[in-house]
C-alpha positions as CSV (number, residue, x, y, z in Angstrom):
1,X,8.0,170.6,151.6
2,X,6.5,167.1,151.0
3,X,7.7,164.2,151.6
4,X,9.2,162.9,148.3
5,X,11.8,166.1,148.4
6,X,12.8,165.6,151.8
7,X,13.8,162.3,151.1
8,X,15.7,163.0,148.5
9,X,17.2,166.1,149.6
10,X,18.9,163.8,152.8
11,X,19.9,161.4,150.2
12,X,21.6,164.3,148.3
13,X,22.9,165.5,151.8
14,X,24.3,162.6,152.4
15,X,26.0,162.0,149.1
16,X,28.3,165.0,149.9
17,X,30.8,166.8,152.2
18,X,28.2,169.7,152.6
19,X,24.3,170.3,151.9
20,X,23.3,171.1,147.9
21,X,22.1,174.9,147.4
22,X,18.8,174.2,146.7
23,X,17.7,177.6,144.9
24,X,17.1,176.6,141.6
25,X,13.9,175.9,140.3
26,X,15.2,172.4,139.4
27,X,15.5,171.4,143.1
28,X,11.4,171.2,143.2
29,X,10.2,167.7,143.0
30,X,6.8,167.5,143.1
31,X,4.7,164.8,144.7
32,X,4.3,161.6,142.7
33,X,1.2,159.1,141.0
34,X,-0.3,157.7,144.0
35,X,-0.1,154.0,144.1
36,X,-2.9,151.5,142.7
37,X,-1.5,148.4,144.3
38,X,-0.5,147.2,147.5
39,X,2.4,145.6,145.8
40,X,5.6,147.7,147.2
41,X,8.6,148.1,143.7
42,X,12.6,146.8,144.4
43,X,15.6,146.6,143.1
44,X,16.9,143.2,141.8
45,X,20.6,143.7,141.0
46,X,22.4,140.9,138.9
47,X,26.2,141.0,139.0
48,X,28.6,138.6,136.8
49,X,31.9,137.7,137.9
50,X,34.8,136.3,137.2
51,X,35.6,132.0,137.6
52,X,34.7,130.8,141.3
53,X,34.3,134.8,142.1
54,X,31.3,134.6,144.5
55,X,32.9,134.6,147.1
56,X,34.4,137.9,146.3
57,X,31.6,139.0,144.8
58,X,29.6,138.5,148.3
59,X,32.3,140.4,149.9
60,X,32.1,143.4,148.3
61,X,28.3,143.7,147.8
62,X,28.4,143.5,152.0
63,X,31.2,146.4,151.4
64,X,28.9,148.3,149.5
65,X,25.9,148.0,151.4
66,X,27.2,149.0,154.6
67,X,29.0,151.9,152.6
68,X,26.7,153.2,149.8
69,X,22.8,150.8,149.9
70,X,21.9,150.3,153.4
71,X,18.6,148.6,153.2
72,X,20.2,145.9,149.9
73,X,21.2,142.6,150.7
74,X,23.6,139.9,149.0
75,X,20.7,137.0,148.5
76,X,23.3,134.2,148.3
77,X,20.8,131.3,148.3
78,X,19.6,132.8,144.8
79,X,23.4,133.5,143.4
80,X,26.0,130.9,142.3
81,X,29.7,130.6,142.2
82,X,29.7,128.9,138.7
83,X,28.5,130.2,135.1
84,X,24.8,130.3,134.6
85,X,24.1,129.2,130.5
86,X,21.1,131.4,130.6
87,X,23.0,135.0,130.9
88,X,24.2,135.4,127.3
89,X,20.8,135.3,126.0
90,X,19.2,137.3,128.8
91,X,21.8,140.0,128.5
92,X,21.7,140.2,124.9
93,X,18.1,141.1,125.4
94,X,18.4,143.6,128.0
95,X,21.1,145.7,126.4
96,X,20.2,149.5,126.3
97,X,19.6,149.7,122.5
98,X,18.0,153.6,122.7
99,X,21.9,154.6,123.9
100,X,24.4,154.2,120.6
101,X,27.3,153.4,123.3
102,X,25.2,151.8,126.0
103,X,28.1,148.6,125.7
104,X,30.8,147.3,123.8
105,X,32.4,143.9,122.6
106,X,34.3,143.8,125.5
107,X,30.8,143.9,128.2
108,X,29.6,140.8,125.4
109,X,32.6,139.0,125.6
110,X,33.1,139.6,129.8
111,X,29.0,138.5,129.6
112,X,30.2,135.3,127.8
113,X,33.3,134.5,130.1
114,X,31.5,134.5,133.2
115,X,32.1,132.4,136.5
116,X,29.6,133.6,138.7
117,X,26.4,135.2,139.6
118,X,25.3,137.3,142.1
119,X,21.8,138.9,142.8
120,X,21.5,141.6,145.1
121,X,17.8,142.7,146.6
122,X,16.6,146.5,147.5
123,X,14.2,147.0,150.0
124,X,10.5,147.5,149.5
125,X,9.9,151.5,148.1
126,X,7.2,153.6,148.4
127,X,6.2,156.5,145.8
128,X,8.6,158.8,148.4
129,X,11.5,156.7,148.6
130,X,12.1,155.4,144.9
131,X,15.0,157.9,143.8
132,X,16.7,157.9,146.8
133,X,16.7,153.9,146.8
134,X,17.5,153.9,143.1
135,X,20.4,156.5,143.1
136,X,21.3,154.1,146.5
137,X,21.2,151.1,144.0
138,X,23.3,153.1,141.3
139,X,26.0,153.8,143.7
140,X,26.4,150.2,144.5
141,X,26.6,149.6,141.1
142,X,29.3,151.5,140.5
143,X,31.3,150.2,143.4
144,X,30.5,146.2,142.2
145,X,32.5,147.7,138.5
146,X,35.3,148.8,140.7
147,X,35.7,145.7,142.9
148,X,35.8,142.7,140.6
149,X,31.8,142.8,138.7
150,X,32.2,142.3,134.5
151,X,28.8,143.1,134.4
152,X,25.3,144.1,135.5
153,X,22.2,144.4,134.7
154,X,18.9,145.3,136.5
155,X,15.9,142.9,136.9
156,X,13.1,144.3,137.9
157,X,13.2,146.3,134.3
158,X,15.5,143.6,132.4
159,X,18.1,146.3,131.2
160,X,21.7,145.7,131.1
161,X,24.8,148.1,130.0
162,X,27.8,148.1,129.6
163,X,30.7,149.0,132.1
164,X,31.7,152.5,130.9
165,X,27.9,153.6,130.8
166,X,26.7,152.0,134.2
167,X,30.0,154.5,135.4
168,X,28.8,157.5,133.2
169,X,25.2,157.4,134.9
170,X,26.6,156.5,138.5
171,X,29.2,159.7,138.0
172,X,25.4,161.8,136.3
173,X,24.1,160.5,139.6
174,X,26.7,162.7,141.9
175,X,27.1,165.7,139.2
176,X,23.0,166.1,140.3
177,X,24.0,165.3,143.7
178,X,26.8,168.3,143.7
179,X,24.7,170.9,142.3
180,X,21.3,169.9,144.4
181,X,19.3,169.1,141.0
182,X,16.8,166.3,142.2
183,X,15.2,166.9,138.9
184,X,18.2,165.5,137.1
185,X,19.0,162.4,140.1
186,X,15.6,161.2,139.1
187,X,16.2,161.5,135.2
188,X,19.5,159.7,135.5
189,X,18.0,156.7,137.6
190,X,15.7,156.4,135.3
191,X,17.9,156.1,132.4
192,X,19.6,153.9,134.4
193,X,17.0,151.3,135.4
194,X,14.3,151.4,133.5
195,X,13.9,150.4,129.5
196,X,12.1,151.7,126.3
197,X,10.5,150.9,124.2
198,X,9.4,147.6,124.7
199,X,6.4,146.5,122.8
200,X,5.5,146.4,119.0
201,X,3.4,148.5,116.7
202,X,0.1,147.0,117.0
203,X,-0.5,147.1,121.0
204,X,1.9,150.2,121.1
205,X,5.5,150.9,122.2
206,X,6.3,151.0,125.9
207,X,8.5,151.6,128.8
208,X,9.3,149.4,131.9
209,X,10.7,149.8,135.0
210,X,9.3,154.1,135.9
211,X,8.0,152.3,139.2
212,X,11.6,152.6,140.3
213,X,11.3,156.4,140.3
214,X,7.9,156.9,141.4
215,X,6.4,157.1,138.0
216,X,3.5,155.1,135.6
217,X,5.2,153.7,132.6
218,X,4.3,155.1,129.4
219,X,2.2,153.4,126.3
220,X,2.3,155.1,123.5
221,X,0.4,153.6,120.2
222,X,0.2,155.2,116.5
223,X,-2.5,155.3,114.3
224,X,-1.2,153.2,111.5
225,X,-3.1,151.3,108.2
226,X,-3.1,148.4,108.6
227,X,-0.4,147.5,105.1
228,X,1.7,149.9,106.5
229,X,5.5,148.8,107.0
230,X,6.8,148.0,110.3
231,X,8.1,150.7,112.3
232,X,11.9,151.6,111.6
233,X,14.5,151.7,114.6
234,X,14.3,155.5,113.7
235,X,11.1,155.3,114.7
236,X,11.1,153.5,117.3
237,X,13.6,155.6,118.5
238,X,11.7,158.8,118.0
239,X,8.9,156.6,120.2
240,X,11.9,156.5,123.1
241,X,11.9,160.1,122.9
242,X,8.5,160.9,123.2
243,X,8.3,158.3,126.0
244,X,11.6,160.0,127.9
245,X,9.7,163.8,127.5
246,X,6.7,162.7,129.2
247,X,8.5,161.4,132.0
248,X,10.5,164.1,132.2
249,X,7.2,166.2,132.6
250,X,5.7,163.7,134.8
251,X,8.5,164.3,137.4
252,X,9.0,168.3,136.5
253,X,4.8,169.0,136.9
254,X,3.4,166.5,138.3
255,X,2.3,163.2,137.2
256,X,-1.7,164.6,137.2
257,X,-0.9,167.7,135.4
258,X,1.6,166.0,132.7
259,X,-1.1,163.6,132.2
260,X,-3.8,165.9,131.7
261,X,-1.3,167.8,129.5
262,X,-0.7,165.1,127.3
263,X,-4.6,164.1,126.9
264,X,-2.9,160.5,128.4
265,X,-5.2,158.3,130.1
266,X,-4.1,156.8,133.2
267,X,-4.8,152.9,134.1
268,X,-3.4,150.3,136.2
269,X,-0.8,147.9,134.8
270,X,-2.7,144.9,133.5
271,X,0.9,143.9,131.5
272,X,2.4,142.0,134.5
273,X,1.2,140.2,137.5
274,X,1.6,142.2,140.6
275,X,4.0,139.6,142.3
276,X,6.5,140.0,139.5
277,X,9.4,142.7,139.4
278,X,8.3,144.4,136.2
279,X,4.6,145.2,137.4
280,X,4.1,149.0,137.9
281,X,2.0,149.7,140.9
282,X,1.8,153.4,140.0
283,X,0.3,152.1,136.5
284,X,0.8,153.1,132.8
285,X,-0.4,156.2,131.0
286,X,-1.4,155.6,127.5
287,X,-1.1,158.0,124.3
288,X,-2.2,157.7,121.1
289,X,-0.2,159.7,118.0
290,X,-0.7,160.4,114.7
291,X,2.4,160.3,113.9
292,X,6.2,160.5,114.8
């Protein structure tokens, strides 16, 4: 058993009043992309609250952590007990747009009404301890909704949604938990943390934020002419897809094998500097389509 699955197999262990029958084919989690950086992925948790609420805020994050995330801690220096004018725009760009009910008026309006910020840090992950540490960092999410947050959104992929979805993936999270399926935990912190597709249609469509499960992003670009139309938002969706199946085969086979699958090439992340949040250190594996 390598290392990955025992990892997550405590985590699931520990999630519940008994250990997960791990019969099922689903339970295997093969090893992931080894890593082309020394730069280690984390978690960077931003929770709004309510007016002068930091203080509460801070309270329960420490709650939480000793609860649900040991290894997260409440970086107060970073957070503030007043509204911060640059969250309406930042949110409106990080909303979950592949999800037709990622969020609501009500997670704009709550976004809009803030009082206070709070930013939460993971610790450092390797390749083996992403989906425990994420489905750690989902769980503390969900606890931040039920004690006083209005909203969240994760950094280090810049994706944001909206109360009743952030619970729907947290309550995903423990359904895999239950039944032992580490396939699925992984699929559901993904979903969770990372965003596609981010790009446009002449350096190709991508996703941001796999290094939070162990995984490369994926590029994909389409052959196009060049007086073709822009893509549509069907398309782009369809691109979402694509980019959601690979991954999915990338954590089911293997990152090597789904690669070699797909006739992907694998590369390093050259789309971010390794300091920042967003950089991938298991890289990005590129596709090229015909069509969608």
């Amino acid at each position: 058993m390598n290392s990955m699955r025992r990892g997550v197999l405590a985590f699931l262990g520990g999630l519940m009043m008994g250990k997960p029958s791990l019969s099922t084919a689903s339970s295997k989690l093969p090893a992931y992309a080894a890593s082309r950086s020394s730069y280690p992925p984390r978690h960077v948790l931003c929770f709004l609250g309510g007016e002068h609420g930091l203080p509460a805020l801070v309270e329960n994050a420490r709650a939480a952590i000793e609860k649900l995330a040991g290894g997260f801690i409440a970086d107060e220096d970073g957070s503030r007990n007043e509204p911060d004018d640059r969250m309406e725009r930042s949110f409106n760009v990080c909303w979950d747009r592949v999800d037709p009910e990622a969020y609501q008026d009500t997670d704009e309006k709550a976004v809009a009404g803030h009082g206070s910020v709070l930013y939460v840090l993971g610790p450092s992950m390797t390749a083996e301890t992403t989906v425990t540490t994420s489905a750690k960092a989902l769980q503390l999410v969900q606890y931040m909704l039920d004690h006083g947050a209005i909203a969240v959104k994760g950094e280090s992929a810049g994706v944001a949604h909206g109360v009743r979805r952030w619970k729907e993936l947290a309550e995903q999270a423990r359904n895999a938990s239950a039944s032992g399926d580490v396939i699925a935990l992984a699929r559901t912190c993904r979903l969770a943390f990372a965003r596609r597709p981010i790009g446009d249609d002449v350096d190709g469509m991508a996703s941001v934020g796999f290094h939070l499960v162990g995984l490369p992003d994926v590029l994909v670009t389409t052959v196009r002419p060049a007086d073709q139309r822009p893509s549509t938002n069907a398309e782009q969706l369809k691109i979402a897809a694509l980019i959601d199946d690979i991954a999915d085969e990338m954590t089911r086979d293997g990152v090597e094998t789904a690669v070699a699958d797909r006739r992907a090439a694998l590369s390093s992340d050259t789309r971010y500097e390794e300091d920042e949040y967003k950089f991938n250190p298991f890289g990005v594996a590129h596709i090229q389509v015909n069509k969608l």
